[in-house]
C-alpha positions as CSV (number, residue, x, y, z in Angstrom):
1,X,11.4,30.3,37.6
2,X,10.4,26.9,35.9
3,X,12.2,26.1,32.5
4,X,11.0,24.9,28.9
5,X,11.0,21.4,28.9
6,X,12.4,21.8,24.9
7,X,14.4,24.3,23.4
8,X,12.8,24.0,20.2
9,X,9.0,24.5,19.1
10,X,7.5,22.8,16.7
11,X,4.2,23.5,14.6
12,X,2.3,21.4,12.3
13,X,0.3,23.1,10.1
14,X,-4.2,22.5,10.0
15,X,-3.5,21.0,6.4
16,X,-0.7,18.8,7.5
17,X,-2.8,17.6,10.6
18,X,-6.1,17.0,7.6
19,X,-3.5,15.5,5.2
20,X,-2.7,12.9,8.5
21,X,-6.0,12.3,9.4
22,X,-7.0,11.4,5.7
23,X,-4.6,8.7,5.4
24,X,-5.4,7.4,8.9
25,X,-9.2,7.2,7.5
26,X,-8.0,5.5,4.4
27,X,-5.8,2.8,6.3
28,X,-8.3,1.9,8.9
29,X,-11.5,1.8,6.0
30,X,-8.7,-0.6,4.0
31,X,-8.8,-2.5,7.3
32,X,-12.1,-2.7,7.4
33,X,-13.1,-4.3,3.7
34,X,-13.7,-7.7,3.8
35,X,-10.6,-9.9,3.2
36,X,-10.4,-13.0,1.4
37,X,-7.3,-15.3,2.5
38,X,-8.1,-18.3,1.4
39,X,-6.8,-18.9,-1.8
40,X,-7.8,-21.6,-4.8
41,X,-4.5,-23.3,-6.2
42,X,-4.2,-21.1,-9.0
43,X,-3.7,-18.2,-7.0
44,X,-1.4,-19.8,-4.6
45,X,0.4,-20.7,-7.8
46,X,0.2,-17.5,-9.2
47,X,1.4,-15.5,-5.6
48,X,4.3,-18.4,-5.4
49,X,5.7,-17.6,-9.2
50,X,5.2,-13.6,-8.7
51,X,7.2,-13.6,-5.2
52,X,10.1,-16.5,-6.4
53,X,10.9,-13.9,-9.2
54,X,11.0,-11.2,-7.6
55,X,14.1,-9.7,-6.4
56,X,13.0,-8.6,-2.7
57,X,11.8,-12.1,-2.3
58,X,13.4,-14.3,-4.1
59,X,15.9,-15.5,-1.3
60,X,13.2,-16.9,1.3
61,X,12.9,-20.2,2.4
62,X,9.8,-22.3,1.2
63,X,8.6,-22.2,4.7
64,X,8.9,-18.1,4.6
65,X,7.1,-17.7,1.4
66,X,4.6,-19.9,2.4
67,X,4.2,-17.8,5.4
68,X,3.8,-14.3,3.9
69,X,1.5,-16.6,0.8
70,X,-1.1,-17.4,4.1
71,X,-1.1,-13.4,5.6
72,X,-1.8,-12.0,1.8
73,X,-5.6,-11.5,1.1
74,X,-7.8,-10.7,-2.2
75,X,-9.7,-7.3,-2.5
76,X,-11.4,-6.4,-5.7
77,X,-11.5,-2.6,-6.7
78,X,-14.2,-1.1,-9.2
79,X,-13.2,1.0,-12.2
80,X,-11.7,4.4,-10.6
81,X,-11.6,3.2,-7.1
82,X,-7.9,4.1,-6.6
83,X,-6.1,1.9,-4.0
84,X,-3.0,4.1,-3.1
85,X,-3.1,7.7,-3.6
86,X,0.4,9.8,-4.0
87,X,1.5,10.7,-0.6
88,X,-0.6,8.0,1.5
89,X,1.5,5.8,4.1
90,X,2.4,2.7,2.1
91,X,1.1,-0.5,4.2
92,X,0.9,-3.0,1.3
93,X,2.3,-4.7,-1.5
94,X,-0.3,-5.1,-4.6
95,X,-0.6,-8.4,-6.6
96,X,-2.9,-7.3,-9.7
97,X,-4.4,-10.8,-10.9
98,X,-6.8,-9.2,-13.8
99,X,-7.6,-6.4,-15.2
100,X,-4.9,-3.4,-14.8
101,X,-4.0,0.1,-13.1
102,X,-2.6,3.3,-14.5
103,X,-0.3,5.0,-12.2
104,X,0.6,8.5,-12.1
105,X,2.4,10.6,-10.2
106,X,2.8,14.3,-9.5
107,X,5.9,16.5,-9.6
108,X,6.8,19.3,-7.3
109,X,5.3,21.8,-9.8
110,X,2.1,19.8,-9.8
111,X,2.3,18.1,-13.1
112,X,1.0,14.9,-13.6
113,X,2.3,12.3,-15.4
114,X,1.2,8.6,-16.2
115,X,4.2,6.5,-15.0
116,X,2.8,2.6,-15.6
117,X,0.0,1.3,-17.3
118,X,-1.6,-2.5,-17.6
């Protein structure tokens, strides 16, 4: 008699494997926009000032910062395009030059609530 390679089952639900499959479509159509990365003076000015000041970057080298300034990239989003949704995988840090985002999240009881606003 053969036995179970695991001890353990595991399921994933259709919803969970739809949920999955959604963000994999999201990620891969981000991919796929266009990507500016080369950047005027004023907005390698204005990426250098935002990442010195910021805590989680503040401590790289010149050379490093210059580094993550080159692999950064422009992408413009129309009114109510959203660029994250609550729950996607998070692949990117966003730099809003102009114009301005509200942010909400929802609770575990579904509420919604506005959290930031520019």
């Amino acid at each position: 008699m053969m036995r179970p390679l695991f001890k353990r089952s595991a399921s994933i639900s259709i919803v969970e494997v739809h949920k999955i499959a959604e963000q994999l479509r999201k990620v891969e159509a981000k991919k796929k926009k266009t990507r500016r990365t080369v950047k005027s003076i004023s907005e390698r000015n204005l990426i250098y000032k935002i990442l010195k000041n910021n805590r989680l970057f503040s401590h790289l080298s010149e050379d490093n910062l210059s580094k993550l300034m080159r692999a950064m990239y422009s992408e413009t989003y129309e009114i109510g395009e959203q660029p994250i949704t609550q729950g996607d995988i998070g692949d990117c840090l966003y730099i809003v030059q102009s114009g301005g985002f509200d942010v909400f999240i929802t609770n575990k009881y579904g509420v919604e609530r506005k959290v930031s606003y520019k």
